[in-house]
MARZA-736075 format. One record per residue: residue number from 1; x, y, z of N, C-alpha, C, O, CB in turn. Coordinates in Angstrom, 1 decimal, always signed. Glycine has a CB too. Example, Ala and Ser with C-alpha at 12.3 -4.5 7.8 and 13.67 -1.06 7.14 Angstrom:
<recs>
+-----+--------+--------+--------+--------+--------+--------+--------+--------+--------+--------+--------+--------+--------+--------+--------+
:  nr :    n.X :    n.Y :    n.Z :   ca.X :   ca.Y :   ca.Z :    c.X :    c.Y :    c.Z :    o.X :    o.Y :    o.Z :   cb.X :   cb.Y :   cb.Z :
+-----+--------+--------+--------+--------+--------+--------+--------+--------+--------+--------+--------+--------+--------+--------+--------+
:   1 :  +13.2 :   -5.7 :   +7.8 :  +12.3 :   -4.5 :   +7.8 :  +13.2 :   -3.3 :   +7.8 :  +14.2 :   -3.3 :   +8.5 :  +11.3 :   -4.5 :   +9.0 :
:   2 :  +12.8 :   -2.2 :   +7.1 :  +13.7 :   -1.1 :   +7.1 :  +12.9 :   +0.0 :   +7.9 :  +13.4 :   +1.1 :   +8.0 :  +14.1 :   -0.6 :   +5.7 :
+-----+--------+--------+--------+--------+--------+--------+--------+--------+--------+--------+--------+--------+--------+--------+--------+
</recs>
This chain:
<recs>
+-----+--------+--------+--------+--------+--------+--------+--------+--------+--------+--------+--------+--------+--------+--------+--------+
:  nr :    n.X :    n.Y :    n.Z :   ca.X :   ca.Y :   ca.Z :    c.X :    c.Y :    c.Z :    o.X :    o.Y :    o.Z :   cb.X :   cb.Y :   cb.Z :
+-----+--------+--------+--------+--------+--------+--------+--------+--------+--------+--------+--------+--------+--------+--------+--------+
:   1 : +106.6 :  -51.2 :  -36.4 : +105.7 :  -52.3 :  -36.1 : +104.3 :  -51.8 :  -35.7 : +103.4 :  -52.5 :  -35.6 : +106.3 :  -53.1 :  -35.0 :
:   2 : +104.3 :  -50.4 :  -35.4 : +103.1 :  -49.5 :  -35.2 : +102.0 :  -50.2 :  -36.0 : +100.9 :  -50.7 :  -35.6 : +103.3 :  -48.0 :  -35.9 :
:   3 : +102.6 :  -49.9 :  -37.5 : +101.6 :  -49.5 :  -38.6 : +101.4 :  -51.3 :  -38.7 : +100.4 :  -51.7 :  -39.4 : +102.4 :  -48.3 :  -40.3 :
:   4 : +102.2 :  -52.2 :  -38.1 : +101.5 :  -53.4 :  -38.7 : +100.5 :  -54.0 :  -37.7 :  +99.7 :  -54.9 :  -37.9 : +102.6 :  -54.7 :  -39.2 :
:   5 : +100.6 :  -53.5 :  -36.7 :  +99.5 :  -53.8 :  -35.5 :  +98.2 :  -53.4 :  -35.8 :  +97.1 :  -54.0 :  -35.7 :  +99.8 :  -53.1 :  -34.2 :
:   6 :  +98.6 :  -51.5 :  -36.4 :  +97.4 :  -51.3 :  -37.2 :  +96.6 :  -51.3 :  -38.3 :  +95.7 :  -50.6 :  -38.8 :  +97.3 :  -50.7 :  -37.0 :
:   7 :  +97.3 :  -52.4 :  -38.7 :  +96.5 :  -52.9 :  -39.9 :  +96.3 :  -54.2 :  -40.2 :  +96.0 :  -54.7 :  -41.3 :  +96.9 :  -52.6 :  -40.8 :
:   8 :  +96.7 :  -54.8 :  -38.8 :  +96.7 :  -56.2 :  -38.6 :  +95.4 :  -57.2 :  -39.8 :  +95.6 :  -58.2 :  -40.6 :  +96.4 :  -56.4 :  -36.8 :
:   9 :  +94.6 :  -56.6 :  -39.6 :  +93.4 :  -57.2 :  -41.0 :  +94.2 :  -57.5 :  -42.3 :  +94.2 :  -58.6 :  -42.8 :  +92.0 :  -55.8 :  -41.5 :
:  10 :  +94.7 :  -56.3 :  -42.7 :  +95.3 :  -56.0 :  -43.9 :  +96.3 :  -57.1 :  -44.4 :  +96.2 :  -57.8 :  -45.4 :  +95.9 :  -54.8 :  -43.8 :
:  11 :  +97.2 :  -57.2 :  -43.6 :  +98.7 :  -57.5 :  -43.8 :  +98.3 :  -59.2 :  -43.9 :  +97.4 :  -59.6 :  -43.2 : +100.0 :  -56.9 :  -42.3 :
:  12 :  +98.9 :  -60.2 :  -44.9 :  +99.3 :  -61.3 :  -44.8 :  +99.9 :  -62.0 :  -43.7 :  +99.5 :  -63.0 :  -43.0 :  +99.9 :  -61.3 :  -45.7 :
:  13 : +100.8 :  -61.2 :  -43.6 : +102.0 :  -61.7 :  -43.0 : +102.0 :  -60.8 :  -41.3 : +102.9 :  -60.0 :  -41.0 : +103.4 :  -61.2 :  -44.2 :
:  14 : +100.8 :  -61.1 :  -40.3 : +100.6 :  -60.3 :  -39.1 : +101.2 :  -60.2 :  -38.0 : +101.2 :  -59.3 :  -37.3 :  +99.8 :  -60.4 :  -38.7 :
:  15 : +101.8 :  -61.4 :  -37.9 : +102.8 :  -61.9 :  -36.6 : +104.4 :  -61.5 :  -36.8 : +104.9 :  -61.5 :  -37.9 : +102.8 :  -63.8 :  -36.4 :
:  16 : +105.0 :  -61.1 :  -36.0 : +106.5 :  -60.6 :  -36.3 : +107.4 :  -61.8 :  -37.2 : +108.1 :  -61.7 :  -38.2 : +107.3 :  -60.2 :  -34.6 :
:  17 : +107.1 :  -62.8 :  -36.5 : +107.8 :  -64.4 :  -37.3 : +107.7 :  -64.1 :  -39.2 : +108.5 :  -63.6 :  -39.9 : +106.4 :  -66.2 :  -36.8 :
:  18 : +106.2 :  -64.8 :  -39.5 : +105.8 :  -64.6 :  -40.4 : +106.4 :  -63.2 :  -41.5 : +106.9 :  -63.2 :  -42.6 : +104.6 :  -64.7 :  -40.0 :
:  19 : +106.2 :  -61.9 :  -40.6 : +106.4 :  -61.0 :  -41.4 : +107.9 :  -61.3 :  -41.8 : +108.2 :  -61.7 :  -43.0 : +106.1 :  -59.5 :  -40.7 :
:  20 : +109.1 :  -61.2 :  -40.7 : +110.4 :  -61.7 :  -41.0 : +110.6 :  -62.9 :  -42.0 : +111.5 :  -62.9 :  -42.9 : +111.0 :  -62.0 :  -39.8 :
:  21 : +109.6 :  -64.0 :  -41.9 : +110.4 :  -65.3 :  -42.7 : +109.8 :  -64.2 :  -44.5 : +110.2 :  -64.6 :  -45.6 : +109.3 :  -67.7 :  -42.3 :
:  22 : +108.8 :  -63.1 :  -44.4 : +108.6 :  -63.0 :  -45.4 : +109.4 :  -61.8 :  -46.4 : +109.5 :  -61.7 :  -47.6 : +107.3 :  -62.9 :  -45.3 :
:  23 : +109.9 :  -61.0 :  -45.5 : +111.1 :  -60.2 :  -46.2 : +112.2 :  -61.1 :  -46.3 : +113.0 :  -60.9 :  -47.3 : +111.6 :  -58.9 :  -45.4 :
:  24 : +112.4 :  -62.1 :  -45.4 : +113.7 :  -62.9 :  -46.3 : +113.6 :  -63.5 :  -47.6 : +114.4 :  -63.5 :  -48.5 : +114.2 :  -64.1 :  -45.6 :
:  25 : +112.6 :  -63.9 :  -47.5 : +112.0 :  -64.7 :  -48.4 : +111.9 :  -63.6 :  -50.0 : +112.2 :  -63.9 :  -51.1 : +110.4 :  -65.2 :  -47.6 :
:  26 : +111.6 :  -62.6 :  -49.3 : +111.5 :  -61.5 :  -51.0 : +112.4 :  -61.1 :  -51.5 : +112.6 :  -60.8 :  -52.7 : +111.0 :  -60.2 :  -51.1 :
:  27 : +113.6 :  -61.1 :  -50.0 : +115.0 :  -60.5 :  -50.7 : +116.2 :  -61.9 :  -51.0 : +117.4 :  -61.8 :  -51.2 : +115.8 :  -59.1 :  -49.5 :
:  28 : +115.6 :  -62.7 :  -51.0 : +116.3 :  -64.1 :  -51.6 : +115.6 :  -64.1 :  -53.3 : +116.1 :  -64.8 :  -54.3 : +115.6 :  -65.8 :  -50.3 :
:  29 : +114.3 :  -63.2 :  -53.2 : +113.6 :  -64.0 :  -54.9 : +114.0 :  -62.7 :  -55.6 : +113.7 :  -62.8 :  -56.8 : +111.4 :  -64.5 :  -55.1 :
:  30 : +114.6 :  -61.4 :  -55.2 : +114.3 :  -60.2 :  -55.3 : +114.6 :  -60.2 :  -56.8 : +113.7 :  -60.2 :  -57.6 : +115.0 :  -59.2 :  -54.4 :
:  31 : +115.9 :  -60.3 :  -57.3 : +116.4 :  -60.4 :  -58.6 : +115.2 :  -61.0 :  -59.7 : +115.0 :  -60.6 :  -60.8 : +117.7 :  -61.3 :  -58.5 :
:  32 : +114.6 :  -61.7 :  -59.1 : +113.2 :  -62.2 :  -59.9 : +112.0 :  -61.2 :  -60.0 : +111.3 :  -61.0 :  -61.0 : +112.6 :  -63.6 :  -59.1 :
:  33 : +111.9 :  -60.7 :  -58.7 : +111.0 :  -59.2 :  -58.7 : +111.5 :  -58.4 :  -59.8 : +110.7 :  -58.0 :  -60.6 : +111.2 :  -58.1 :  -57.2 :
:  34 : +112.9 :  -58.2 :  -60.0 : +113.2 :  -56.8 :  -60.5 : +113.3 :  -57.6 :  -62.2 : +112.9 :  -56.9 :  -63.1 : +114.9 :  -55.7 :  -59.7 :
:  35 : +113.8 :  -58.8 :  -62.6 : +113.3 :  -59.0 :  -64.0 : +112.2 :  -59.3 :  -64.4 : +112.1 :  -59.3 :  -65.6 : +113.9 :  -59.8 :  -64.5 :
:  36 : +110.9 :  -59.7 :  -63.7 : +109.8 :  -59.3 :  -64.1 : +109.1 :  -57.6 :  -64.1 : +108.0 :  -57.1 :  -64.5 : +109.1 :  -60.2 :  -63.5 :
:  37 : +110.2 :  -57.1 :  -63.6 : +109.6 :  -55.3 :  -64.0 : +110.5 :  -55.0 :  -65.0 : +110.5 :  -53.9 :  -65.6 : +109.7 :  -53.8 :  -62.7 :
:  38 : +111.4 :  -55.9 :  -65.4 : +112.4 :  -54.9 :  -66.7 : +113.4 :  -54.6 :  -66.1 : +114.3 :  -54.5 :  -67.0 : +111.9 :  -53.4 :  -67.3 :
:  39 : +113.9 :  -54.3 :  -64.6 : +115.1 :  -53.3 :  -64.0 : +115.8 :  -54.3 :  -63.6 : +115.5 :  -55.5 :  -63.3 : +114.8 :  -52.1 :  -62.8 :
:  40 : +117.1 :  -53.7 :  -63.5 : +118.3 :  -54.5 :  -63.1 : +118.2 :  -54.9 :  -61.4 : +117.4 :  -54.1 :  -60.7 : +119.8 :  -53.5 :  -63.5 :
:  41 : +118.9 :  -55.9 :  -60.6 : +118.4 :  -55.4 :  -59.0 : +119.7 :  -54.4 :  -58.5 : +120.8 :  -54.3 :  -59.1 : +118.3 :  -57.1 :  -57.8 :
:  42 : +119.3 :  -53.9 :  -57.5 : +120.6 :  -53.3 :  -57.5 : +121.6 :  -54.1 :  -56.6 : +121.4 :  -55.1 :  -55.9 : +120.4 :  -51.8 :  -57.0 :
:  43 : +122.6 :  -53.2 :  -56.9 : +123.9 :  -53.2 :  -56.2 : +124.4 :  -53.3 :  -55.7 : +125.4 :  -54.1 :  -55.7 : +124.4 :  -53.1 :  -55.9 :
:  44 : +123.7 :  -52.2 :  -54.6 : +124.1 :  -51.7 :  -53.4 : +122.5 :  -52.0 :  -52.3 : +121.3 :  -52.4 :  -52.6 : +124.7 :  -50.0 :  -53.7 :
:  45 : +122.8 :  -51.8 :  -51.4 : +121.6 :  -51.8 :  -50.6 : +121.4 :  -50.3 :  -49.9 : +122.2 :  -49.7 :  -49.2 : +121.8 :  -52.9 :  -49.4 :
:  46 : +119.8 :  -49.7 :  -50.4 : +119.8 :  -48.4 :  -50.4 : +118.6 :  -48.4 :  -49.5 : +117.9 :  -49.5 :  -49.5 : +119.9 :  -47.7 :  -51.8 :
:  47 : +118.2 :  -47.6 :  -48.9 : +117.0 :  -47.1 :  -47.9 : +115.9 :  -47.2 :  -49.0 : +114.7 :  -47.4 :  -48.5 : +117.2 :  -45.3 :  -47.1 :
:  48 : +115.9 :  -47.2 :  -50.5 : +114.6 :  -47.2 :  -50.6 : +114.0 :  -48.9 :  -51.0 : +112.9 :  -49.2 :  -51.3 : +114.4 :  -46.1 :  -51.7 :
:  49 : +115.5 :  -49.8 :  -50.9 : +115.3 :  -51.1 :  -51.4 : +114.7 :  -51.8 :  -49.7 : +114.2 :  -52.9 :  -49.5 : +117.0 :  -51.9 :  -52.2 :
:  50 : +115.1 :  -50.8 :  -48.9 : +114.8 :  -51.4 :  -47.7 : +113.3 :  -51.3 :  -47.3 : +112.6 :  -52.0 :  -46.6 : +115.6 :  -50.9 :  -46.6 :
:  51 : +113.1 :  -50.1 :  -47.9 : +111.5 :  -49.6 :  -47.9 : +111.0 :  -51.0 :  -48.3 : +110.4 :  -51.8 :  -47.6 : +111.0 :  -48.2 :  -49.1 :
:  52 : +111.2 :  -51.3 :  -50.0 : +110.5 :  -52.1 :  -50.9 : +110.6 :  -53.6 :  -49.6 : +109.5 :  -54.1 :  -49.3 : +111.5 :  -52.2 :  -52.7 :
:  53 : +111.6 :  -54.1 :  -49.1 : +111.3 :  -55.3 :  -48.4 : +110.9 :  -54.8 :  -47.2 : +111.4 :  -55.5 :  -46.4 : +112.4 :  -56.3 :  -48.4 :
:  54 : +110.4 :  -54.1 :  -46.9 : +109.7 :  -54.1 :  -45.6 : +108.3 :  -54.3 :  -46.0 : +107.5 :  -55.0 :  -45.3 : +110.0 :  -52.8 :  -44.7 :
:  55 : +107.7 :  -53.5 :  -47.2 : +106.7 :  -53.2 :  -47.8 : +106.2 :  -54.9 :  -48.3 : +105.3 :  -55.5 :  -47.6 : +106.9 :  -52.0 :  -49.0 :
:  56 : +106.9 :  -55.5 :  -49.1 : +106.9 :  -56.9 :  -49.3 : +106.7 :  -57.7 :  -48.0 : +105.9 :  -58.7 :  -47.9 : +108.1 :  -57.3 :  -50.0 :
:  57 : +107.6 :  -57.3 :  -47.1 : +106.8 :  -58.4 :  -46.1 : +105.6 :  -58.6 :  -45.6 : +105.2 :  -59.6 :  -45.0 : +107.1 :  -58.4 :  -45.1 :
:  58 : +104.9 :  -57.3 :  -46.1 : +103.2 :  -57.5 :  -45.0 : +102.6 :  -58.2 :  -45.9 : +101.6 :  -58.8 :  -45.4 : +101.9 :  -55.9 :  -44.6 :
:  59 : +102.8 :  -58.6 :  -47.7 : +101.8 :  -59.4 :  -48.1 : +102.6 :  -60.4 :  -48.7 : +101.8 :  -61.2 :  -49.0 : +100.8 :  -58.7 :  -48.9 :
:  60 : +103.9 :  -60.7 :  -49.1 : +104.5 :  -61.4 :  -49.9 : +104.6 :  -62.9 :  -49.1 : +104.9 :  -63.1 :  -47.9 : +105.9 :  -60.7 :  -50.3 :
:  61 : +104.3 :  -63.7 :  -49.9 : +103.9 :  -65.8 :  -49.3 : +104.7 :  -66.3 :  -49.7 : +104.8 :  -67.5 :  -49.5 : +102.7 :  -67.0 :  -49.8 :
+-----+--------+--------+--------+--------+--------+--------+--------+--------+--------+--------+--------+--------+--------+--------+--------+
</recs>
């Protein structure tokens, strides 16, 4: 929560609320992320899919 304080300008999504309703929000549409890149969604739930929705919350609406 460091890095979103410090970049509070940056981020869409700045308040802890917001940021949360917005990784739910990405990993409810996710399957739709991954067929507009071509890839299957995965599977399983892996540290780097967790990366991707944490990363999606600072700007995803």
């Amino acid at each position: 929560m460091e890095e979103i304080s410090a970049h509070r300008r940056e981020a869409a999504n700045s308040s802890v609320e917001d940021f949360l309703e917005a990784v739910a929000a990405w990993v409810a549409d996710m399957d739709g992320y991954f067929a507009n890149q071509g890839a299957e969604p995965p599977v399983e739930a892996t540290w780097q899919l967790m990366a991707m929705a944490i990363e999606a919350g600072l700007v995803y609406e």
